[in-house]
C-alpha positions in Angstrom: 16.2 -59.8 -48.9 15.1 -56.0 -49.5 16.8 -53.9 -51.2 18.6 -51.0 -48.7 19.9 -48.1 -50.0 22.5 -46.7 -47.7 24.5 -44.7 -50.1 27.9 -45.4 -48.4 31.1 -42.5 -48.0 34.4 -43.8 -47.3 37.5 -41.7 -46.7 41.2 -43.5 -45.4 43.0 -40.4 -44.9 46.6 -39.0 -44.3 46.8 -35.6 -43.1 49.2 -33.0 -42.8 50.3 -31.7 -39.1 47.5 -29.2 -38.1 45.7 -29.5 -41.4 41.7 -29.4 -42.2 39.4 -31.9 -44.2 36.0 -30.8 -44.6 33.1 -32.9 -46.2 29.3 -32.1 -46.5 27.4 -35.2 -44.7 23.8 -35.5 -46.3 20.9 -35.1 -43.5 19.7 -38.2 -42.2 23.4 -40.3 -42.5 25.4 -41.4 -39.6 29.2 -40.3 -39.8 32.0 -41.8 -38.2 35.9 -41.5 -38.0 38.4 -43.8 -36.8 42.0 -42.5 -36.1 44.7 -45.1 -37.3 47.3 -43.3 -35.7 48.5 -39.8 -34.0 45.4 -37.4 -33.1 42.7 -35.3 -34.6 39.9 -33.2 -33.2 36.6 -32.6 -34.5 33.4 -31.2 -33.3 35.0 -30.2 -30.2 36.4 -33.6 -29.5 40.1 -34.8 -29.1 40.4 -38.4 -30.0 44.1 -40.2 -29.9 45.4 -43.0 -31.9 42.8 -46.3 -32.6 39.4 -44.4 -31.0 36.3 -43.6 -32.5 34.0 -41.1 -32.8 30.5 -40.8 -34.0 28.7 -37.5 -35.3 25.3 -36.2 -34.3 23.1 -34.6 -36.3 24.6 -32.1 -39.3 24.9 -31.4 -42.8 29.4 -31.5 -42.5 32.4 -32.9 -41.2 35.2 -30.9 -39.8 38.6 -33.0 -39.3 41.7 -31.2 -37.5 45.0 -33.0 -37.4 47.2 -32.8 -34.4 50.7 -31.3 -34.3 51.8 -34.5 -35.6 49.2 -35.1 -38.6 46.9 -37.9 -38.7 45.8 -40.9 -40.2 42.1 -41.5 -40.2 39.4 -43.1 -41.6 35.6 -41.4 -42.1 32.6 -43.0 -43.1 28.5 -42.2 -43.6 25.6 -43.3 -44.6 21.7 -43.8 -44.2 21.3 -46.0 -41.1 19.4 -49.2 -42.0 17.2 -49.5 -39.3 18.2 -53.7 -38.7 19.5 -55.2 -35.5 23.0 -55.4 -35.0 24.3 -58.7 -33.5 28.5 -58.1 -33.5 31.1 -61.1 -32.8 34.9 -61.4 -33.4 35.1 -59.9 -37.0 31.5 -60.8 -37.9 28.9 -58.1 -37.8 25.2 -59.8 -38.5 21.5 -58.9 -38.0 21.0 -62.0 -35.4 23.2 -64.2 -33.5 22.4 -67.2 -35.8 23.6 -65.5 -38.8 26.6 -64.3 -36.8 27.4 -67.9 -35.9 26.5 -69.3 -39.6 29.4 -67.0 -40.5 31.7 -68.2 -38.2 30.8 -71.6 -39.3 31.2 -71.1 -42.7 34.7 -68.9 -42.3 35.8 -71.8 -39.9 35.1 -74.3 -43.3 36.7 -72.1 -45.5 33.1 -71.0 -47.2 33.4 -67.9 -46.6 
């Protein structure tokens, strides 16, 4: 296995009615925030209760909370350039490994 670098940012936030998180995203990383509950808007974009959004390209993220605050998570980092196989819970780089996962949770090896 090679060594991957993705230096990781994670954020579970609880914000404020109307309030504003900002956080400088280095070039290169992928951002992404997930709202937990209520509403936020950021680069433009509303997103409600248990949606996603993923940033383009930029050096920041801007986070507004809705009129009944939010509670979010945000997270970056250097993509790693592998296939992504995804099933159930299990997130792998090819179905094999997805279903030796499943195995092994199933077997209690996990």
């Amino acid at each position: 296995m090679r060594d991957i670098t993705v230096e990781p940012f994670y954020a579970e936030l609880r914000m404020a009615p109307g309030s504003v998180f900002e956080e400088p995203v280095a070039s290169g990383k992928t951002a992404f925030i997930a709202t937990h509950s209520r509403s936020v808007t950021s680069g433009g974009v509303s997103l409600g209760e248990a949606q996603l959004g993923v940033y383009g390209p930029g050096d920041s993220v801007r986070i507004e909370a809705g009129p009944e605050g939010a509670r979010i998570m945000l997270a970056a980092g250097y993509p790693i350039g592998e296939p992504i196989v995804w099933a159930g819970p299990f997130v792998m780089t090819t179905e094999g490994e997805v279903r030796q996962a499943m195995l092994d949770y199933q077997q209690g090896r996990f």
